[in-house]
C-alpha positions in Angstrom: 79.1 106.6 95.8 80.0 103.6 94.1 77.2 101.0 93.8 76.7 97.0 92.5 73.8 96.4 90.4 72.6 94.0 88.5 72.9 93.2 84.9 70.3 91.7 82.5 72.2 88.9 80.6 74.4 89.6 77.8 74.1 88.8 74.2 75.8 86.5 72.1 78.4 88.0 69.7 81.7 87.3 67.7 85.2 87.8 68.7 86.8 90.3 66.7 90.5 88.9 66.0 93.0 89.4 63.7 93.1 86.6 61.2 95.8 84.0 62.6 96.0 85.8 66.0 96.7 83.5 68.9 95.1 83.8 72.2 96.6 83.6 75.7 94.8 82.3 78.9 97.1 82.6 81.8 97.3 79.7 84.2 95.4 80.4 87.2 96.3 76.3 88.8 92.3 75.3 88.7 90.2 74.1 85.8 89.2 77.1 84.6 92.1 78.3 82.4 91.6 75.5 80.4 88.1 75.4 80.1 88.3 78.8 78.4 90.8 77.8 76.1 88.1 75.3 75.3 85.7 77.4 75.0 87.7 79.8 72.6 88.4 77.2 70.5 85.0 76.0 69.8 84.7 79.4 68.3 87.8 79.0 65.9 90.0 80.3 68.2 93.2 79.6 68.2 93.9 79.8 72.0 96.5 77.8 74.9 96.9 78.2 78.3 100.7 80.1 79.3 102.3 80.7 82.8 101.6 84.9 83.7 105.1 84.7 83.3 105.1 83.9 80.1 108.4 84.0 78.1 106.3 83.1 74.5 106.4 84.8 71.6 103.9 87.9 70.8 104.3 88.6 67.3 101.2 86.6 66.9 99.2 87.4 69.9 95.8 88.6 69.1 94.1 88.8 72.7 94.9 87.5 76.4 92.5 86.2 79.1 94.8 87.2 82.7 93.3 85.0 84.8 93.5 86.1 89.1 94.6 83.0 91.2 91.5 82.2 93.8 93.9 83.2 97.5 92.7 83.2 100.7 93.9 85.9 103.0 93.6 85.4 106.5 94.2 89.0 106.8 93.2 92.1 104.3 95.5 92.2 101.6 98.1 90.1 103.3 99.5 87.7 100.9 103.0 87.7 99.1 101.5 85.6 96.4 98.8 88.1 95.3 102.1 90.5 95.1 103.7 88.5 92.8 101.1 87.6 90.7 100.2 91.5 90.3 103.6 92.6 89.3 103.6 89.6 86.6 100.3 90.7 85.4 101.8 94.3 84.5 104.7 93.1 82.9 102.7 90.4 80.8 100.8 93.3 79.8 104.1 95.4 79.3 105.9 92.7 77.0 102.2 92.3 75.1 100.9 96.0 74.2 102.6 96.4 70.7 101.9 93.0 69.6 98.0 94.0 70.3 97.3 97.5 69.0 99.3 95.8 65.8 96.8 93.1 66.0 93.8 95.7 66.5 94.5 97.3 63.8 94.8 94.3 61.6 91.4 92.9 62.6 90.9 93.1 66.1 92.4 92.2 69.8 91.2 92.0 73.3 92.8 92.6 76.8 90.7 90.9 79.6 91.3 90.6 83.5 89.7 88.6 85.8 89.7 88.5 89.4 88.6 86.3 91.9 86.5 87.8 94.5 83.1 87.9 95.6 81.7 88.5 91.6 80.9 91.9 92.6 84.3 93.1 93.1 84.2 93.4 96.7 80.9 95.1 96.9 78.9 92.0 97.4 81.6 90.1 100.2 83.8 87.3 100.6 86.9 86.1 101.5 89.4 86.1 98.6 92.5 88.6 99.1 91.0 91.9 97.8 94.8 92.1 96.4 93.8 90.6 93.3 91.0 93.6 92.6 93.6 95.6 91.4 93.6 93.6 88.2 90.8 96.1 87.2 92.7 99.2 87.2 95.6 97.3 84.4 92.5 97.1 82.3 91.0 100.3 82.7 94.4 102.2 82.1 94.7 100.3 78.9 91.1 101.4 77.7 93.3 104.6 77.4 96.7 103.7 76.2 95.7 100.9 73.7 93.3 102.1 70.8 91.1 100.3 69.3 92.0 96.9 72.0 88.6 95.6 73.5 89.6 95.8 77.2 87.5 94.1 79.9 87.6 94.0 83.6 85.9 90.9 84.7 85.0 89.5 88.4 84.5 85.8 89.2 82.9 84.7 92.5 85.7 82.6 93.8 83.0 80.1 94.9 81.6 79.2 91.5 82.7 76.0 91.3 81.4 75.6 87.5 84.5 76.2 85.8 82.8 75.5 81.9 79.9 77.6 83.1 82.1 80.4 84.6 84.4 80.1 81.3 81.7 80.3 79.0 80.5 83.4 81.2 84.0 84.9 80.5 84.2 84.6 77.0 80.5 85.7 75.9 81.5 88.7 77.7 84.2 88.6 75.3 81.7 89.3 72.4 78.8 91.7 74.2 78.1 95.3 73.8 78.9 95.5 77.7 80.2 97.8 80.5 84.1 97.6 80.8 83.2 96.1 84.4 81.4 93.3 84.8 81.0 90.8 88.2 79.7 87.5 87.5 79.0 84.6 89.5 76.4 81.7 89.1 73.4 83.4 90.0 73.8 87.0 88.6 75.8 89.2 86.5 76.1 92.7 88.0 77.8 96.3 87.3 79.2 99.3 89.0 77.4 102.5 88.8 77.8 105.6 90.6 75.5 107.5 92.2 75.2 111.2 93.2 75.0 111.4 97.1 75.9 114.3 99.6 76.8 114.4 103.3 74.3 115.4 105.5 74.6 115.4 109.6 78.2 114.3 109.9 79.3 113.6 113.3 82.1 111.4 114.4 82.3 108.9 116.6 86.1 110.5 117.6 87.0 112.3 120.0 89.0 115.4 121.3 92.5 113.9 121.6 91.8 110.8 119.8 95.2 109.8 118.4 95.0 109.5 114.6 97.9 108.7 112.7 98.2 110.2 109.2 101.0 109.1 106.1 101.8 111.2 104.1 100.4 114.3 106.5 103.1 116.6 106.7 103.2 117.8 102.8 100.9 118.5 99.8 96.7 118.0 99.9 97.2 115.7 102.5 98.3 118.6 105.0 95.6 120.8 104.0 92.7 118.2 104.8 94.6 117.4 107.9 94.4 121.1 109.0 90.9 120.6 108.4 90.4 117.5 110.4 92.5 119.7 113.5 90.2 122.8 113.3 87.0 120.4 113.3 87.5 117.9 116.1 91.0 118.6 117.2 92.6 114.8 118.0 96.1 113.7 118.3 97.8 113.8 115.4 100.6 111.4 114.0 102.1 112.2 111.1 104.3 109.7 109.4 106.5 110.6 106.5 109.4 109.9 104.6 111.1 113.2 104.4 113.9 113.5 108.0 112.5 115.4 110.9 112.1 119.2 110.1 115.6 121.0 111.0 115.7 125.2 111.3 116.2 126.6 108.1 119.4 128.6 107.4 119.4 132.0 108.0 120.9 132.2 104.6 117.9 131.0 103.5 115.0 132.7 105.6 112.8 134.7 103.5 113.9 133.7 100.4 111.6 132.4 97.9 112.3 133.0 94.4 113.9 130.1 92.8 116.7 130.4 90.8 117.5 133.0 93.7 117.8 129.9 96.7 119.5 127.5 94.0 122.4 130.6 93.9 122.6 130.8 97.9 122.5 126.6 97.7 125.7 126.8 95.5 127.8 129.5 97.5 127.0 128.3 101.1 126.9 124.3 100.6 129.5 123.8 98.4 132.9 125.3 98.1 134.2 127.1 94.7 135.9 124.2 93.7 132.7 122.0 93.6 130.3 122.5 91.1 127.4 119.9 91.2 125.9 118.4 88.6 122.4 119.8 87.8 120.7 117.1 89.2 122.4 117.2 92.1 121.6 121.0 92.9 118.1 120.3 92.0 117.8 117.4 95.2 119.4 119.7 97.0 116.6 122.3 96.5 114.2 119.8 96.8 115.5 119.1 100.2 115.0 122.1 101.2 111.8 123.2 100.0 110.6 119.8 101.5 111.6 120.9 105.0 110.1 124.2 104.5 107.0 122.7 103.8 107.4 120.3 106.5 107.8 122.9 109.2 105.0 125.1 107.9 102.3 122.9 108.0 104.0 121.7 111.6 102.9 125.0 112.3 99.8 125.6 111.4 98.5 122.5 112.7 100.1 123.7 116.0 98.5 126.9 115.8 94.9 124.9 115.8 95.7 123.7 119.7 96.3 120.1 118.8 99.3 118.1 119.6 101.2 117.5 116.6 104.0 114.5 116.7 105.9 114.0 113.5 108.2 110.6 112.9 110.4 110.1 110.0 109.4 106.1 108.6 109.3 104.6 105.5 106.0 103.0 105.7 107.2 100.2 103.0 108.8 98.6 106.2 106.3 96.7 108.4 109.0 96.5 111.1 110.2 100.2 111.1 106.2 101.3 111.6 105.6 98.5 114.3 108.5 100.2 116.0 107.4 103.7 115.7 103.2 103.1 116.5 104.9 101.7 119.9 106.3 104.8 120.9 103.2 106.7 120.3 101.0 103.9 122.5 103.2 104.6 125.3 104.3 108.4 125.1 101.1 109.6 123.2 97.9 107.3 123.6 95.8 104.6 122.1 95.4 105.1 118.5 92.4 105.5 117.4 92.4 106.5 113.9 94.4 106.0 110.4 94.6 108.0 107.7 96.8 106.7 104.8 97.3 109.0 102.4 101.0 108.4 101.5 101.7 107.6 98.1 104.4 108.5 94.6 103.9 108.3 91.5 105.7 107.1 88.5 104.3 107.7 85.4 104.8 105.9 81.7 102.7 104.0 79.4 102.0 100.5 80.3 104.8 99.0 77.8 107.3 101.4 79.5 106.8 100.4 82.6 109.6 98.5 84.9 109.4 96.1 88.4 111.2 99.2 89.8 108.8 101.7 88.7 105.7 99.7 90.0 107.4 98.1 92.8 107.6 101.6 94.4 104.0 102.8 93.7 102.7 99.7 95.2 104.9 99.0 98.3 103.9 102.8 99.0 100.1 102.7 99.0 100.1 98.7 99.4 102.8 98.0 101.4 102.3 101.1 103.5 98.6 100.1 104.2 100.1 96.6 105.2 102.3 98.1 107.6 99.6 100.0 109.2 97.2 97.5 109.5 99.6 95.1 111.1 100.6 97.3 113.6 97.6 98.2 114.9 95.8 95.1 114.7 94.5 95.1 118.1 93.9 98.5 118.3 89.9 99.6 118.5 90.3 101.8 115.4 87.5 104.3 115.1 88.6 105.2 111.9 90.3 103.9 109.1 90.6 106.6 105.7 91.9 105.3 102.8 93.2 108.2 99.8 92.7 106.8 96.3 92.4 108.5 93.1 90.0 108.2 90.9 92.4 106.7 88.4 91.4 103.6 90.2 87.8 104.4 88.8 88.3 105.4 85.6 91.8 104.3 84.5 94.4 107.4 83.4 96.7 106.8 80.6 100.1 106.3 82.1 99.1 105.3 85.4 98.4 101.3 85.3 100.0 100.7 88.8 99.0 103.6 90.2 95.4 102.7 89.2 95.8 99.1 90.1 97.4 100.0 93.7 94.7 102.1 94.3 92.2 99.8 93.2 93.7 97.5 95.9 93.2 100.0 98.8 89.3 100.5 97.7 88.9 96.6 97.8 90.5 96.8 100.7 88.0 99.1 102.2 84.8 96.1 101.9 86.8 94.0 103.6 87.7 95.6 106.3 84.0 97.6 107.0 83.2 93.8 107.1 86.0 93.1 110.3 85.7 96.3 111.7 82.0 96.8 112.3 82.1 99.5 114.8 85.0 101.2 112.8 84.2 104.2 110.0 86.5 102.8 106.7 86.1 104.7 103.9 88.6 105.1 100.7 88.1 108.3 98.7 89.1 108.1 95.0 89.9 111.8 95.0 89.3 113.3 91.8 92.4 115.7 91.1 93.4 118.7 93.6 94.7 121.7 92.6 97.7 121.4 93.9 99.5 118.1 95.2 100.7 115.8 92.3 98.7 117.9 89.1 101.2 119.5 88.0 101.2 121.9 84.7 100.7 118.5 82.5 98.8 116.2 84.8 96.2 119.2 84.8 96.1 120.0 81.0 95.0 115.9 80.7 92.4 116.7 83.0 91.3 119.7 81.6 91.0 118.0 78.0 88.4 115.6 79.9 86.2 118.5 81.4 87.0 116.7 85.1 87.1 119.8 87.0 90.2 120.2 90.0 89.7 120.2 93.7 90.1 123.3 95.7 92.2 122.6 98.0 90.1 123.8 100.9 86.8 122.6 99.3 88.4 118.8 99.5 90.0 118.9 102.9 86.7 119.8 104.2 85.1 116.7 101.9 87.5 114.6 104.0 86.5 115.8 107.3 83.0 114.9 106.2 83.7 111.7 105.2 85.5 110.4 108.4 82.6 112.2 110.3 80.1 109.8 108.7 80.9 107.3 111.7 79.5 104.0 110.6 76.7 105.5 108.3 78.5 106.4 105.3 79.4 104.7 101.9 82.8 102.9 102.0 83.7 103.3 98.5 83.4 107.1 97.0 84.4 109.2 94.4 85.1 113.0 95.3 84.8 115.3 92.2 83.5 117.1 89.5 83.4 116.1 85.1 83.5 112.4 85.9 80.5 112.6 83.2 83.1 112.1 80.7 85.8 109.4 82.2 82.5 107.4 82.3 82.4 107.1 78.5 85.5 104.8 79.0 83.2 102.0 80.3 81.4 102.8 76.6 81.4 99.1 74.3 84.5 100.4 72.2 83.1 101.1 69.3 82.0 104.6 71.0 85.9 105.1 72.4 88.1 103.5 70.5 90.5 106.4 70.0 91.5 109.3 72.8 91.0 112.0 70.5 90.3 115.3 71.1 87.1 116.4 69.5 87.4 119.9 70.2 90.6 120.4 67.5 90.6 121.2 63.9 92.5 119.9 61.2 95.2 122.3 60.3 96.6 120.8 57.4 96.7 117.2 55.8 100.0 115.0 54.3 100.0 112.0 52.7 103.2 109.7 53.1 104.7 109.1 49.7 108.2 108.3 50.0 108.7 109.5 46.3 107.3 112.6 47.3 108.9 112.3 51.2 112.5 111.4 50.7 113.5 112.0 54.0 111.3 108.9 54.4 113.9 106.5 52.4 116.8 107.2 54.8 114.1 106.6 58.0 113.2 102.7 57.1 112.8 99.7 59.8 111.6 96.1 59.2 111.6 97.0 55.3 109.3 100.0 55.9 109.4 103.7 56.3 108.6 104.9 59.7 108.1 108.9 60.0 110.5 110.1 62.1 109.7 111.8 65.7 111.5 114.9 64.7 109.3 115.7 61.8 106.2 114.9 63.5 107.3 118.0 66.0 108.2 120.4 63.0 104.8 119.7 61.3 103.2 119.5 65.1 105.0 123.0 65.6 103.5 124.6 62.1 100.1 123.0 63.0 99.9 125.6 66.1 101.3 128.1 64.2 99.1 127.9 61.2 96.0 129.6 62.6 98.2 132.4 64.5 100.6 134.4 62.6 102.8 136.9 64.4 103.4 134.3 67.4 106.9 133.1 67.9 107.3 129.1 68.4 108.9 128.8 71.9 108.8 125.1 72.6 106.5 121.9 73.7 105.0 120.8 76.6 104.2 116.5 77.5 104.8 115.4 73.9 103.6 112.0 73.8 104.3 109.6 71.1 101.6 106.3 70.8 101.4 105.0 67.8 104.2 105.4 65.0 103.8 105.8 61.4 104.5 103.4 59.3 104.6 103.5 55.6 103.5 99.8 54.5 102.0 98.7 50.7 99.1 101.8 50.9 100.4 105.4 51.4 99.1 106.6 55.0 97.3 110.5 55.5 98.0 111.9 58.3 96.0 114.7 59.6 97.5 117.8 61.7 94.8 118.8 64.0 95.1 122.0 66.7 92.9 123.9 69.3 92.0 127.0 70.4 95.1 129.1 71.6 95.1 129.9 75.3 97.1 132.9 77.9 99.1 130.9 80.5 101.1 133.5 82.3 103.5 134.9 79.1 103.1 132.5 76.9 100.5 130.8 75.0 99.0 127.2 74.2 97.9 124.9 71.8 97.0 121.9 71.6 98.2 119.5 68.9 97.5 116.0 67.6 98.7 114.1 65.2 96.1 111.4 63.3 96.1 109.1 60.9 93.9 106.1 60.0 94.0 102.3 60.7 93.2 99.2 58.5 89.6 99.4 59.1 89.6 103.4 58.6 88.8 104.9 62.2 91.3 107.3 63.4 94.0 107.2 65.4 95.7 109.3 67.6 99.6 109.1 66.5 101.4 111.6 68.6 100.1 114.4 71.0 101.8 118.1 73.0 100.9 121.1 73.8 102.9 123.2 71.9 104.0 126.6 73.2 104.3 130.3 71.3 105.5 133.6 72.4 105.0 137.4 71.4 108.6 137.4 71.4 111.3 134.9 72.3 113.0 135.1 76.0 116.7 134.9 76.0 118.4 131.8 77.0 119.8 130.7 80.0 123.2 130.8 81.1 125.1 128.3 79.5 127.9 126.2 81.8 130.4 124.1 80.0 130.5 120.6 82.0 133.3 120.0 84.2 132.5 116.3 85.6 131.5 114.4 83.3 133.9 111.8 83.1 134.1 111.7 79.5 136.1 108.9 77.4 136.5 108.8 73.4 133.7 106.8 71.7 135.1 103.8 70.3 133.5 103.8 67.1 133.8 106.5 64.3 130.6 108.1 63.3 130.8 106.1 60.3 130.8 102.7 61.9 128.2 104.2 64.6 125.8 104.7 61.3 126.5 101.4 59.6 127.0 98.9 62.8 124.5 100.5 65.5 122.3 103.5 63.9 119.3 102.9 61.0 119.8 106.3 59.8 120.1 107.2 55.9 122.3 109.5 54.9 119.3 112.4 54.7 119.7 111.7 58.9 123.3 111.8 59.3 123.4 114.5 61.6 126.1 113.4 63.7 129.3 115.4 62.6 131.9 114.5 65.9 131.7 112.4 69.1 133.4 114.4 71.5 133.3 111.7 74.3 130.9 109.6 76.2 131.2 108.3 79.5 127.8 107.5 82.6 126.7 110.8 82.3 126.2 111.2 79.2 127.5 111.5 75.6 128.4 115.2 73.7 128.7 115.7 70.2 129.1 117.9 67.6 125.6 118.0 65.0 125.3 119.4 61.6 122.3 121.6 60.3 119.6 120.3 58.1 119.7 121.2 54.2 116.2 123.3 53.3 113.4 121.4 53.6 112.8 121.3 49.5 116.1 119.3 49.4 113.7 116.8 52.1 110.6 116.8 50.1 108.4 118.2 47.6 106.1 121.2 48.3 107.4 121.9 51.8 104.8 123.6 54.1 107.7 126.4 54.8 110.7 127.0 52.5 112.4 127.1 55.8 112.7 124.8 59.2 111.3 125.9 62.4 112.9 123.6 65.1 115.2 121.6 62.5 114.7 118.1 62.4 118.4 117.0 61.7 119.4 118.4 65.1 116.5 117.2 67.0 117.2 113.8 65.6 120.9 113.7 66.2 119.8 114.1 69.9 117.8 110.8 69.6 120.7 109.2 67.7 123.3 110.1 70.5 120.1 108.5 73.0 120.2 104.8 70.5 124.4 105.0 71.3 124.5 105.7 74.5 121.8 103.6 75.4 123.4 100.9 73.2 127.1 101.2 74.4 125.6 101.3 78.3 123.3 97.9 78.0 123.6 96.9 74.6 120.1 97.6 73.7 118.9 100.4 71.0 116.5 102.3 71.8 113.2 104.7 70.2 111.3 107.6 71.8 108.2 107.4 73.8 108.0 110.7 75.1 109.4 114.0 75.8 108.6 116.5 78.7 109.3 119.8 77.7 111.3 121.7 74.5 112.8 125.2 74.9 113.6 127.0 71.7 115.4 130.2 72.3 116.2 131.5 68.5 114.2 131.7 65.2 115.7 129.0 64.0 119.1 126.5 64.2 122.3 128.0 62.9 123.5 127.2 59.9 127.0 126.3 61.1 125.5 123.6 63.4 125.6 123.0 67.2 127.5 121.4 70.2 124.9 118.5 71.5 125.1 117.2 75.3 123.1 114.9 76.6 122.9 114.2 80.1 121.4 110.8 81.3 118.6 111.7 84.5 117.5 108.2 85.2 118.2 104.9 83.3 116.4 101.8 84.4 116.2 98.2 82.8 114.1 98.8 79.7 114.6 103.0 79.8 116.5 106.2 79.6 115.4 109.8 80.6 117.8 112.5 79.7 118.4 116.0 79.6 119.8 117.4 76.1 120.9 120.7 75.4 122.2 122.7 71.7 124.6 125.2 71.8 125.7 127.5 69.6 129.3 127.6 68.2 129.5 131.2 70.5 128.4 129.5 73.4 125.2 130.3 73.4 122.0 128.0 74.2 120.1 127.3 71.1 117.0 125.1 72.6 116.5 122.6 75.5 114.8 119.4 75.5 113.9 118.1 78.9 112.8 114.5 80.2 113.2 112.9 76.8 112.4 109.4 77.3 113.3 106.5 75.0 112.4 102.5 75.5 116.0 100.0 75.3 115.0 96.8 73.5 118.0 94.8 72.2 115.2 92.9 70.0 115.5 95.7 67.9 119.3 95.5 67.6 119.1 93.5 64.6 115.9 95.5 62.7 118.7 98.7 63.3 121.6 97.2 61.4 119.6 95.2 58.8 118.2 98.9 58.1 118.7 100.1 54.7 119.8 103.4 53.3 117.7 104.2 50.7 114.8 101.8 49.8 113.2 101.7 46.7 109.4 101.9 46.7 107.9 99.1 43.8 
């Protein structure tokens, strides 16, 4: 149960900042944004007020003060304004992350939010839009992307009218060996704890045919604790989701569960031999499918229980759509007396990756959806009201920011509306992860790393039911879970967890980064300075696992995740290859790798991170289909011109051989084999390649065209999903490269990329391969040199 308490005052400290940094306050329209400027500057800060939409400069920015505006809702999270001003607040955060782990690194740099509620966020009570509480979850999430950044949460009373008191409140807290989250108002300076509690005499106040409509109901976790809630007390249930009313399955389909096997009946019985789909299309079209399987199963089993079970198709993002539907089920169903909103998506990336898209559609989900419900049933004598958050709104998760900060919304939320609804049980449950639901095979590894233990899927739907049961007795704001011991140490002062290492690994091996000794690392240079290439850091990532367990074959990688590059300034860097204990999962095995190295000031960092995967034996590939759609047109520039008007590559990374054409989908290519790795550098760790880098980093090469040719940006990695290997090693004679754009979005491109051999046969696939446009970095490309000379 999530509890306020209060804080002794804090001591007086120094602001670690990068010498010359500069220092953002975003302009909240009162006094106070200015009196903290004020108050940075008598500290020899160089600091000015800027709009959240700031369109400055970073490459100075050392640390930034986001500043909540004070709203008034007249309603619960009801105003457009707080909207706005959230979505700003990520992308200010998006546009400033490199800028401040470079500044971290060089001395120091500070993220802080502050929101404007109660000074307890929304514990203690007011009436400030609880909206603005999401601001918490941004700097929680980038406690765990942003090493070595002091990142604050911060809560001022909306009523402290003091604004040099309040600023000077803001900034020592700045400076103190404090808890991430801190509540401040003129009288008392207070934290969040939480404390062990258990359920005990649950019995609700609804009844036996109480309608209770439920988002979200109808698939995943959020079924299973709805079966739960039918076998307990057995109301009406509602279930609103966004997948079309459940049709009868085809009887080509019935009883078929095996995958691959109802993707070969999808091809011969929805699409004539003259079609062939793209894969992405014949994966939706699975999807659709298995969705309306589920669908009708859970229909089902609810059914089974004795309750009535109404299901409506609505997209709860639309106020208007749910008004409509909640008015069919007053007058066809009953009163409702109950909501449960569980619905939600996620979209994952990094906080710098993120787009409006990406968070527009988490938060309109769990936001906007809660919106819609709450205005239609406004006058409606709700007996309950069950809110599902995630405990990424407690703790912050790498890669979630607006997932955190939506869900951070709905717990605010919660306070407010226990405070309007007295007679009404609200509760928001920041659910620790199920097994099952949205963990899938990665998701689950994080968690695993942390010691947070997963939900059975039973255990938590009946946790739910006890939780509604609590009737007006309960806690409003809980956690549901097990390990939290550890996401705890995130609201550590930083020194204790600056870095998201994992402890457990041991070095393998060690490098340092001489380009004399490196000279792959002279044909690999941007701004003037080496950068080590993603493609090595997998080979060396690859050997790392395989160092402590000869006879295994490598098969692949799993949620590779580059954070930090490497960059070869006027010292020569060490980087460390660390690995852990292998692990069975199913027929292959697991380890996982991390790539460290060292900042300024000496602490580690974490560079690059996967799970890389080994096999007794190596599976044979999949079936390889030549593309027949692709729409392909000649590249207008010869590979030449490519690598001297658009590319950086030296000539040790001139992989590219042939365009063979490049068109929406995608771009396919013909790429060369790397030389032997002695020809690369001195005293290789193998006199032979195990995932050749030259291929590996064609791929990425045909990613900066493409991406370049379709929005005239370049682009770098961030991340890769999964890697496939199905041979010892690369031929010789080079492969045939094709890579197939899956999503592209303003600052981003996800593809699919695939090597074939010259016989037609699937070398290795690389799937969800992410890289980051940014047409800043057209310039840095071409202004690239070959071959640089180290003084």
């Amino acid at each position: 149960v999530l509890k306020c308490v209060d804080l002794p005052e804090s001591d007086e400290g120094h602001i670690e900042i990068a010498p010359g940094a500069e220092l953002w306050v975003t302009d909240d329209g009162t006094d106070l944004a200015p009196a903290i400027v004020r108050e940075l500057q008598t500290r020899g800060c160089d600091a000015r007020v800027v709009p959240i939409s700031s369109e400055s400069e970073t490459a100075r920015l050392g640390g930034i003060v986001c500043l909540g505006p004070v709203v008034e809702a007249v309603q619960p999270c009801w105003d457009e304004r707080s909207d706005r001003f959230m979505a700003d607040a990520l992308q200010l955060a998006c546009k400033s992350a490199r800028a401040l782990m470079d500044a971290a690194t060089k001395g120091g740099a500070f993220f802080a939010t502050v929101s404007r509620m109660d000074g307890g966020f929304g514990l203690v009570g007011g009436t400030a839009d609880p909206t603005i509480g999401g601001l918490a979850g941004l700097a929680k999430t980038a406690s765990h992307e942003w090493p070595g950044v002091l990142c604050r949460a911060l809560d001022v009373s909306a009523t402290w009218s003091d604004a040099n008191a309040a600023a000077a409140a803001i900034v020592r807290e700045l400076t103190a060996q404090s808890p991430m989250e801190v509540g401040l108002d003129r009288l008392a300076r207070r934290g969040l704890e939480l404390a062990d509690d258990g359920v005990r005499n649950a019995k609700s106040s609804l009844r036996e045919g109480d309608v209770v409509v439920v988002t979200g109901g109808a698939r995943g976790v959020t079924a299973a604790a709805t079966l739960a809630l039918a076998k307990r007390i057995k109301p009406t249930l509602v279930l609103l989701g966004r997948t079309p009313g459940p049709t009868d399955e085809p009887e080509w389909l019935v009883g078929v569960t095996d995958e691959a096997q109802i993707k070969r009946r999808i091809l011969s019985r929805q699409y004539a031999a003259s079609e062939r789909p793209s894969p992405a299309q014949l994966e939706s079209a699975f999807r659709r499918h298995m969705a309306n399987r589920e669908v009708l199963e859970n229909l089902r089993r609810l059914e089974s229980t004795g309750v009535q079970v109404v299901y409506q198709s609505v997209d709860v993002r639309q106020p208007a759509a749910v008004r409509a539907v909640l008015g069919e089920v007053r007058a066809n169903v009953g009163p409702i007396r109950g909501i449960i909103h569980a619905a939600g998506v996620l979209e994952d990336r990094r906080i710098e990756d993120k787009s409006v898209d990406q968070f527009r559609l988490v938060w309109e989900t769990k936001v906007g959806g809660l919106r819609s419900l709450l205005d239609a049933t406004r006058r409606d004598e709700l007996k309950l009201i069950c809110l599902f958050s995630s405990v990424s709104a407690r703790f912050g998760n790498a890669g979630q920011a607006n997932y955190a900060m939506a869900n951070e919304v709905l717990n605010k939320t919660a306070h407010r509306l226990a405070a309007s609804r007295p007679d009404c049980r609200v509760v928001s449950i920041n659910w620790g992860p199920w097994d099952g639901g949205m963990v899938g095979p990665e998701l689950r590894r994080v968690f695993e790393k942390r010691g947070v233990g997963l939900i059975p899927v039973e255990v938590g739907a009946e946790c739910m039911v006890d939780e509604v049961c609590l009737a007006d007795r309960g806690a409003i704001e809980v956690v549901i879970g097990a390990g939290f011991e550890s996401e705890q140490e995130a609201d550590a002062p930083p020194a204790a967890a600056r870095q998201s290492l994992n402890e457990s690994l041991t070095v393998a091996f060690e490098r340092e980064l001489d380009p004399d000794r490196h000279s792959f690392l002279n044909s690999h240079v941007l701004r003037g300075r080496p950068v080590l290439p993603l493609a090595i850091s997998m080979e060396w990532m690859a050997h790392a696992a395989l160092h402590s367990n000869p006879g295994l074959k490598f098969h692949g990688f799993d949620g590779f995740r580059l954070f930090k590059g490497v960059v070869v300034g006027d010292r020569i860097p060490a980087i460390r290859l660390a690995a852990g204990r292998i692990r069975r999962s199913d027929t292959v095995y697991l380890v996982d790798v991390e790539l460290r190295g060292a900042d300024a000031a000496g602490r580690e960092v974490l560079h690059a991170g996967t799970t890389v995967v080994l096999a007794d034996a190596l599976p044979p590939p999949p079936a390889f289909e030549t593309p027949s759609d692709w729409d392909l047109q000649p590249y207008e520039r010869s590979v030449e011109s490519a690598y001297r008007e658009v590319l950086f590559h030296g000539s040790h990374f001139h992989g590219i051989e042939s365009v063979t054409g490049i068109g929406n989908r995608g771009i396919i290519a013909r790429g060369r084999a790397a030389p032997p790795p002695a020809q690369w550098m001195q005293e290789p760790i193998r006199s032979g390649w195990i995932c050749d880098p030259l291929s590996l980093d064609s791929a990425f090469q045909l990613a900066i065209l493409w991406c370049h040719r379709h929005s005239g940006a370049v682009s770098l990695p961030s991340k890769l999903e999964s890697y496939r290997q199905y041979v010892p090693a690369f031929p010789r004679d080079g492969v045939e490269i094709l890579l197939e754009v899956a999503d592209v979005a303003a600052n981003r491109m996800r593809c699919d990329v695939t090597y074939v051999s010259r016989d037609g046969k699937i070398v290795a696939r690389m799937g969800g391969y992410e890289c980051t446009m940014d047409a800043s970095l057209n310039a840095a490309f071409r202004s690239a040199p070959a071959v640089v000379a180290r003084a």
